[in-house]
MARPAZA-956251 format. One line per 10 residues: number of its first residue (from 0); their letters; for each residue x, y, z of C-alpha. Coordinates in Angstrom, 3 decimals, always signed. Example, Ala and Ser with C-alpha at 12.3 -4.5 7.8 and 13.67 -1.06 7.14 Angstrom:
2
0	as	+12.300:-4.500:+7.800  +13.670:-1.060:+7.140
This chain:
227
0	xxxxxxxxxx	+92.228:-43.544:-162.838  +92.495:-41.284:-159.893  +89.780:-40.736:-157.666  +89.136:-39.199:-153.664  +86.534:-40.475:-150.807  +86.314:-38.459:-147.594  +85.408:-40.261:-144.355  +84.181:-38.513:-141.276  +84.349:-39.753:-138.194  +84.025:-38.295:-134.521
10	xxxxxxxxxx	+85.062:-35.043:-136.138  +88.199:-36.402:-137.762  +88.033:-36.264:-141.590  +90.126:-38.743:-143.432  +90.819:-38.270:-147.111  +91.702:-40.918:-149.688  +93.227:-40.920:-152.714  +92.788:-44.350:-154.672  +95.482:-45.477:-157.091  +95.486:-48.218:-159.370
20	xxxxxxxxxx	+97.041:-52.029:-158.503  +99.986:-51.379:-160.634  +100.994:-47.858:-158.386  +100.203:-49.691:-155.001  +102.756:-52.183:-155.670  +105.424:-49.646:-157.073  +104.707:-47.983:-153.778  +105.102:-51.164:-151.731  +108.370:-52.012:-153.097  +109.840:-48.584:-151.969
30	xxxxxxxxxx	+111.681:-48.677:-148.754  +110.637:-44.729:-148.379  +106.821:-45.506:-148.516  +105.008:-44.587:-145.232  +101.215:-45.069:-144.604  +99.987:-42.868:-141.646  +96.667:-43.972:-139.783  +94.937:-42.287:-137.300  +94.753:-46.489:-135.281  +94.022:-49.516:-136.183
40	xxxxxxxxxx	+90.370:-48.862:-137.642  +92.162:-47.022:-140.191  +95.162:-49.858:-141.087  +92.192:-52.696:-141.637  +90.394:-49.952:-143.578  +93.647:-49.735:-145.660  +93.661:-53.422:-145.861  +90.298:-53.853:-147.239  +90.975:-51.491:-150.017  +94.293:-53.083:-150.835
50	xxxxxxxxxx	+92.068:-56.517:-151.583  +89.858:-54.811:-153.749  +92.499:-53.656:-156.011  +93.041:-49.669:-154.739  +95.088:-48.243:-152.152  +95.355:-44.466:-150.643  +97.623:-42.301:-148.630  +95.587:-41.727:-145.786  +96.024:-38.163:-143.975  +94.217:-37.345:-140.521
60	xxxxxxxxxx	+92.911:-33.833:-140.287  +92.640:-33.064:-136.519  +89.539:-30.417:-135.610  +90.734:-26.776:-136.080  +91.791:-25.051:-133.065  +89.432:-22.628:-131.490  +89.494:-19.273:-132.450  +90.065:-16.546:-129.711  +87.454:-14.429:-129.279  +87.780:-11.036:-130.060
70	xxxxxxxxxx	+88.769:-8.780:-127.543  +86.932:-5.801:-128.680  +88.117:-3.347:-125.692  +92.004:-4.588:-126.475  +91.706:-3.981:-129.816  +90.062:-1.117:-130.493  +92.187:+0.723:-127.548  +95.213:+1.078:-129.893  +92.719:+2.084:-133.259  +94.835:+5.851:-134.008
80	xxxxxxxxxx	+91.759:+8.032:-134.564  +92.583:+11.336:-136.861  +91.950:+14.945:-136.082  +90.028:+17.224:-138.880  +90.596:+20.591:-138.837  +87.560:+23.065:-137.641  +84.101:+21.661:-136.956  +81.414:+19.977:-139.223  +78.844:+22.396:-137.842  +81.054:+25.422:-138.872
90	xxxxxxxxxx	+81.737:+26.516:-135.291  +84.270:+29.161:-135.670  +85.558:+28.289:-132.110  +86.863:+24.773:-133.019  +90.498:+24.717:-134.172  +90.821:+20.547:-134.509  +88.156:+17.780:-133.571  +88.015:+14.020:-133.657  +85.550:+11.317:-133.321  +86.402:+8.612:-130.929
100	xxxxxxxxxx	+84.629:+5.256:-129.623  +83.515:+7.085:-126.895  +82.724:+10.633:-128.274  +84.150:+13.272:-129.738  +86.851:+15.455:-128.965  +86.638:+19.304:-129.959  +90.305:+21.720:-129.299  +89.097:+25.146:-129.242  +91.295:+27.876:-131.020  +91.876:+29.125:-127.318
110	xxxxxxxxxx	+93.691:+25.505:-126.473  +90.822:+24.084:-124.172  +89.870:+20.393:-124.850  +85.713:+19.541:-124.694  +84.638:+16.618:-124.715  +80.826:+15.678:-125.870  +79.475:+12.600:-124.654  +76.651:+10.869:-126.211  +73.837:+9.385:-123.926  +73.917:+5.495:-124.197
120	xxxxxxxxxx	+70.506:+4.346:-122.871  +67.262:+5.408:-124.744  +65.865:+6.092:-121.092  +67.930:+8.950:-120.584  +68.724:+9.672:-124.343  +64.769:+10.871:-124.265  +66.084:+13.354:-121.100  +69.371:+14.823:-122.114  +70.796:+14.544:-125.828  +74.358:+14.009:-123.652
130	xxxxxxxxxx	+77.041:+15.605:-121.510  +80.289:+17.767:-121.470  +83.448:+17.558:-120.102  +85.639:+20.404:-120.479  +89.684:+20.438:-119.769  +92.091:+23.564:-119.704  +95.093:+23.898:-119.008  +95.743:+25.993:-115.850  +98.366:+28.964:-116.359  +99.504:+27.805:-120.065
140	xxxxxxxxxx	+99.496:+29.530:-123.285  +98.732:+26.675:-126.038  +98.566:+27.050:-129.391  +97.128:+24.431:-131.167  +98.395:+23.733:-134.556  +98.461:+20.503:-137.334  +101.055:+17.766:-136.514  +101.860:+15.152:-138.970  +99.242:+14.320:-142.144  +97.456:+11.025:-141.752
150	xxxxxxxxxx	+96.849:+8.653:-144.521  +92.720:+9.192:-144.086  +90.688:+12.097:-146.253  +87.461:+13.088:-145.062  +84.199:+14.130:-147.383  +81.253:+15.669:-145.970  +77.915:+16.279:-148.037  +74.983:+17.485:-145.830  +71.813:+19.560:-147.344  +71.350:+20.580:-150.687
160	xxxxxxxxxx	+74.069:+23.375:-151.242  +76.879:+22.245:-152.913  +78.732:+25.130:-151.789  +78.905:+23.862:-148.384  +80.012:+20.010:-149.246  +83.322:+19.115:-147.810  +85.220:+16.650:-150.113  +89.142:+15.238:-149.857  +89.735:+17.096:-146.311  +92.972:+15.717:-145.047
170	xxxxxxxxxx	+93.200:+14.762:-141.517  +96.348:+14.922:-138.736  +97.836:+11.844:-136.602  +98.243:+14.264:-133.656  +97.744:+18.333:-132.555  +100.162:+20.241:-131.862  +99.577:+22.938:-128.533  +103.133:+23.979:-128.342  +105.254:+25.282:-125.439  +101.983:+25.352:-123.243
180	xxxxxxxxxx	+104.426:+26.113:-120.110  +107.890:+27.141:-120.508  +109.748:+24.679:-121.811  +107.094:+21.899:-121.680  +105.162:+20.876:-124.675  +101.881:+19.291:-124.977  +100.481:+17.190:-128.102  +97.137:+15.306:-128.545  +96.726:+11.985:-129.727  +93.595:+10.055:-130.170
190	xxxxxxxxxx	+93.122:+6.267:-129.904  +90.196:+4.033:-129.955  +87.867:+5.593:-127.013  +90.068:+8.148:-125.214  +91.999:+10.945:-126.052  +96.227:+10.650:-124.960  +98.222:+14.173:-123.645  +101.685:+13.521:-124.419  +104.197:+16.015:-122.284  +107.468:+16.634:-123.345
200	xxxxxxxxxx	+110.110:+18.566:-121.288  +113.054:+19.878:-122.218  +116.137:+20.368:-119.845  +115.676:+22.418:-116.774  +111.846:+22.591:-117.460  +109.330:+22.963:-114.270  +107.329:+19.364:-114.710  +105.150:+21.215:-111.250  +103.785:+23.822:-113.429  +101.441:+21.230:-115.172
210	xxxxxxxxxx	+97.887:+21.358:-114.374  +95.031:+20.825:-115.773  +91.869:+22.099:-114.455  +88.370:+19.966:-115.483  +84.543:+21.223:-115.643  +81.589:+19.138:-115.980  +82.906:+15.768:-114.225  +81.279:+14.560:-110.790  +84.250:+13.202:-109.412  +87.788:+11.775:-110.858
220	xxxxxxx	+89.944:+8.614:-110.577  +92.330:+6.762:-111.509  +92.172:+3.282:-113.556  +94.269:-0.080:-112.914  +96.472:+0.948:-115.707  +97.339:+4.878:-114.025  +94.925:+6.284:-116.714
């Protein structure tokens, strides 16, 4: 009859499975059988239950390696964030908006891009309920507009009027703010914390007429990456 023993030692688990007399020797006899032992411990171990009438395979399970720890900045950086069309609060203003790590993005109808900010420390969150950061595009003409449908639906059910529950509302990958300059077209993209401009020019286009002009920041810079 079959039976298993674990041993653990110095974090090295060894499992055994015990066999009867009669299929030790059959496994003796082949010239195919191979015992592995984690030293010598382990072949006198082997020994002693060969005297007592059992045997076992024995198999050395080495500690698990380490897991990495998560890199929550690295990760969440390249989590694709979708865009719902108009505002929760019913602002007639918003065309698009979408809620990132960091805050949430709102495209007005007239192409501007505003950022709100929430206040992270309850210090200051008892002084100012948070900041704005406004960016438009200097001398352009956008138009924002849906890009491509994303897999997530939104629902929405705040106060007691049914009327005014939002259920199923499908949501965009990107938005769309056309030829903002002649010949160069902007789109929107949102990942993780930040919020991506993605300029394309076609052939002969003026990549000097880009500009964008921003309100509400004390001073700008540049990260390691170029961001």
């Amino acid at each position: 009859m079959m039976r298993m023993m674990n041993i653990r030692r110095h974090d090295v688990q060894v499992h055994f499975r015990f066999l009867p007399m009669s299929a030790l020797v059959a496994a003796l006899a082949s010239s195919r059988t191979t015992m592995r032992c984690g030293g010598g411990k382990l072949a006198w171990l082997a020994v002693a239950l060969v005297a007592h009438g059992v045997a076992g395979a024995a198999v050395v399970d080495r500690p698990p390696t380490p897991v990495r720890p998560v890199d929550f900045e690295r990760d969440i950086s390249a989590l694709q964030v979708p865009f719902v069309a108009g505002s929760d609060d019913g602002d007639t203003r918003v065309a698009f908006h979408a809620r990132t790590v960091a805050g949430t993005l709102f495209v007005t109808r007239a192409g501007q891009l505003v950022y709100r900010f929430p206040v992270r420390s309850d210090a200051a969150r008892s002084r100012v309920r948070g900041w704005v950061l406004t960016e438009t595009l200097v001398g352009a003409h956008p138009v924002p507009r849906s890009g491509p449908a994303a897999l997530a639906r939104v629902s929405r059910f705040v106060g007691n009027d049914p009327a005014a529950w939002k259920h199923d509302v499908p949501t965009f990958t990107r938005v769309s703010l056309g030829d903002a300059w002649p010949g160069v077209a902007v789109d929107l993209a949102a990942r993780g914390a930040g919020i991506e401009k993605i300029f394309t020019l076609a052939p002969g286009a003026d990549a000097a007429r880009i500009a964008v002009r921003v309100s509400g920041a004390m001073r700008l810079a540049h990260d390691r990456d170029g961001t």
